[in-house]
C-alpha positions in Angstrom: -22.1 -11.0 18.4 -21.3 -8.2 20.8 -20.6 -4.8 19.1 -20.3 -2.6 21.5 -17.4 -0.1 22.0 -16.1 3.4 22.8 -13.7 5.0 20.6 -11.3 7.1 22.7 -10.9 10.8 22.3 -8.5 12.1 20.1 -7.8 15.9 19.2 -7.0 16.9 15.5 -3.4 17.4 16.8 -2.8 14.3 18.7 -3.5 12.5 15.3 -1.6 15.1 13.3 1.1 14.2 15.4 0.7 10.5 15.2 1.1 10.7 11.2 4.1 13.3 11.5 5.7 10.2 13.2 5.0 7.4 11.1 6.2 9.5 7.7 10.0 10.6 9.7 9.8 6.9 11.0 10.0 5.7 7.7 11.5 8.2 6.1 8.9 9.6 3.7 8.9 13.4 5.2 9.6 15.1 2.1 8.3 12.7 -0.3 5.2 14.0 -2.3 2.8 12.1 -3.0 2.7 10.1 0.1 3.2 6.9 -1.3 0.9 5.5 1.0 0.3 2.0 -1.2 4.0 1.4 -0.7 3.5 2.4 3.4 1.2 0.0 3.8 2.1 -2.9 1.7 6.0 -3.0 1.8 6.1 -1.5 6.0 3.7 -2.8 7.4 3.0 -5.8 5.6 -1.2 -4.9 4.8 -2.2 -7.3 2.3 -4.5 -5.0 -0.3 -7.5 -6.8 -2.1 -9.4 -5.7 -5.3 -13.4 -6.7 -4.1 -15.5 -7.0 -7.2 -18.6 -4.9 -6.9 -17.9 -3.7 -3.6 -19.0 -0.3 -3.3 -21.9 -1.7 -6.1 -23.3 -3.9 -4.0 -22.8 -3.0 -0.4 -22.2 0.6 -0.7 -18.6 0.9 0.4 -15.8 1.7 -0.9 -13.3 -0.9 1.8 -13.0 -2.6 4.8 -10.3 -4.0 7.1 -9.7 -7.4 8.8 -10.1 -7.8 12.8 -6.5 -9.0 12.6 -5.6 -5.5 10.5 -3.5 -7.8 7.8 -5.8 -7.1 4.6 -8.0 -4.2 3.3 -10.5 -5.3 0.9 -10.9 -2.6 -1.5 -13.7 -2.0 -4.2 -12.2 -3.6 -7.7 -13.5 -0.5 -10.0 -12.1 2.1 -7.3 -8.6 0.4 -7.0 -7.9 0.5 -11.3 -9.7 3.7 -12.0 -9.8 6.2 -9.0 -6.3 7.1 -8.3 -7.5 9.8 -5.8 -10.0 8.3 -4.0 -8.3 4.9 -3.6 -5.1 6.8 -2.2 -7.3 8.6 0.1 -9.3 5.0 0.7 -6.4 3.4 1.5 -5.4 6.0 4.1 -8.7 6.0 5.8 -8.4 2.2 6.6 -4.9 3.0 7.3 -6.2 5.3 10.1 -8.5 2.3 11.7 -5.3 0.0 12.2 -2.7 2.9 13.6 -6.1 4.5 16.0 -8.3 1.7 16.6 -6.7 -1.6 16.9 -8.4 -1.6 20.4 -12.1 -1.9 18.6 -11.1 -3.9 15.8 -9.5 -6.6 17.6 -12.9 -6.9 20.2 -15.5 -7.1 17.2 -13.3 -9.8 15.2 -14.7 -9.0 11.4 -13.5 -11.8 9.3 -16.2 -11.4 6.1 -18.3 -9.3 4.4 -21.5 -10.0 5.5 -19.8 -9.3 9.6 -19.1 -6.5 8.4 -22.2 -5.5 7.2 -23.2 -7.0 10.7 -20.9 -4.5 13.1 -22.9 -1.3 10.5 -25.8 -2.5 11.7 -25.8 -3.2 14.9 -23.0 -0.7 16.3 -23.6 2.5 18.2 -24.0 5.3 15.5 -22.3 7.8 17.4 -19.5 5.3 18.6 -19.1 4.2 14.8 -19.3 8.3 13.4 -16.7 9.1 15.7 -14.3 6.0 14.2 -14.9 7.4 10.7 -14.1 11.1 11.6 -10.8 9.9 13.1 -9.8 7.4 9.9 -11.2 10.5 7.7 -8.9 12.6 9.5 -5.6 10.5 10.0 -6.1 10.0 6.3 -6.1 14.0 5.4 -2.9 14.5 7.9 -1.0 11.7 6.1 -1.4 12.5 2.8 -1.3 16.2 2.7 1.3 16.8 5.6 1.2 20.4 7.5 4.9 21.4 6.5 4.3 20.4 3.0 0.6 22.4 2.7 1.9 25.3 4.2 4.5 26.1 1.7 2.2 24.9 -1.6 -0.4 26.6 -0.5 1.5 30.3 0.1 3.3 29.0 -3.0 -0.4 29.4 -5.0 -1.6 32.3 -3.5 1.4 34.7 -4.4 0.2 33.5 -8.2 -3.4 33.9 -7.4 -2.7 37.6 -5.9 -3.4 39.0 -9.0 -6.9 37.6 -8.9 -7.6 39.0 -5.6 -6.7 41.9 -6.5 -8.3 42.2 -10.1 -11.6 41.4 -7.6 -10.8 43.6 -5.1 -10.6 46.5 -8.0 -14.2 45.4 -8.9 -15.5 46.4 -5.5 -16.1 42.8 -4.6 -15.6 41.6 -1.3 -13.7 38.9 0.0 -17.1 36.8 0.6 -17.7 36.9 -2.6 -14.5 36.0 -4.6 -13.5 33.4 -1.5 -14.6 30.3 -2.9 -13.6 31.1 -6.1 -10.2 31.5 -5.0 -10.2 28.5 -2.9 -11.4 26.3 -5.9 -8.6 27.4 -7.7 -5.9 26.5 -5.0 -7.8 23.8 -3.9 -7.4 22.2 -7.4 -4.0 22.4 -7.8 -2.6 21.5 -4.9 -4.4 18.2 -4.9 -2.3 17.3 -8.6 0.8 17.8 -5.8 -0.5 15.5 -3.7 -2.7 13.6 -5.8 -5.7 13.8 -3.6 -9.0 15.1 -4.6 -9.8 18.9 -4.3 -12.7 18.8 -1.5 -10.0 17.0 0.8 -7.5 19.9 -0.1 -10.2 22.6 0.9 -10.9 20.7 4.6 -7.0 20.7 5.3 -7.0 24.3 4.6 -10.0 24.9 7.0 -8.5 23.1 9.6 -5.2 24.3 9.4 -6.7 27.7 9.6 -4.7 29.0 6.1 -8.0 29.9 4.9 -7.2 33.0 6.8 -4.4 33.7 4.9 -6.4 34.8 1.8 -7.0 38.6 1.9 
């Protein structure tokens, strides 16, 4: 079977903008968490499968169909990791809005084709669709607008900290990552998502800078 494909450039924006549009499409804008089960299942009609032993056994956490009508879904991940299955879920949301185009060509209809297209694709072709789903699934489930606002909603109460650090003669290199842990972790209970993918949406939005 023929794997081979390029995956079209797309900037950080261009996909930030893509998943502004689908939350105002559908009217979740202002809705925290995303609900992005419901998005897929009730809107655009993605069938969602538990896989027994998925990530166990093959080392992955999901998949999607060639037709983009079902994600199979590690069983254990789906009842256990609320985070990670919201964030899962997004990812393969990511594949059907941004690469329809691949998907449709390479016609995975199982497991072990699947497991076929890893082997056999490009690496950097097949990097470069995991970075976009990775990304699309950060923008969707912690929106810009939303961030901004929690996140200079938890520094004004972390201040003191930086202050209180500041006072010790510390600089900001050192008391940084502590201060970004902090944040970090409760803005992902606000958009239930876990704390490392908190921390890359802060880099990339560049709020990082924000922190005296």
């Amino acid at each position: 079977m023929n794997f081979k494909f390029k995956v079209r450039f797309l900037s950080y924006d261009e996909i930030a903008q893509r998943t502004h549009e689908i939350l105002k499409t559908h009217g979740f804008e202002s809705t925290l968490p995303v609900p992005i089960e419901h998005i897929l299942d009730n809107i655009y009609r993605v069938n969602i499968v538990p896989f027994p032993n998925l990530y166990s056994n093959f080392e992955i956490n999901a998949f999607v169909s060639s037709d983009l009508k079902t994600i199979y879904v590690d069983e254990y991940l789906y009842t256990n990791l609320e985070k990670q299955y919201r964030f899962t879920l997004a990812h393969e949301f990511g594949h059907i809005i941004l690469h329809r185009y691949v998907y449709e060509n390479i016609k995975i209809n199982s497991l072990e084709t699947w497991k076929d297209f890893i082997r056999k694709a490009d690496p950097y072709e097949h990097r470069k669709l995991e970075i976009q789903a990775d990304n699309f699934a950060g923008l969707i489930l912690v929106p810009k607008l939303h961030l901004e606002k929690a996140f200079n909603e938890q520094l004004k109460k972390n201040i003191h900290n930086i202050k209180k650090a500041s006072l010790k003669g510390m600089k900001r290199n050192d008391y940084l990552q502590y201060i970004l842990e902090i944040i970090a972790f409760n803005l992902s209970l606000i958009f239930q998502v876990h704390e490392q993918v908190i921390q890359i949406r802060l880099y990339k939005s560049n709020l990082i800078s924000k922190i005296p």
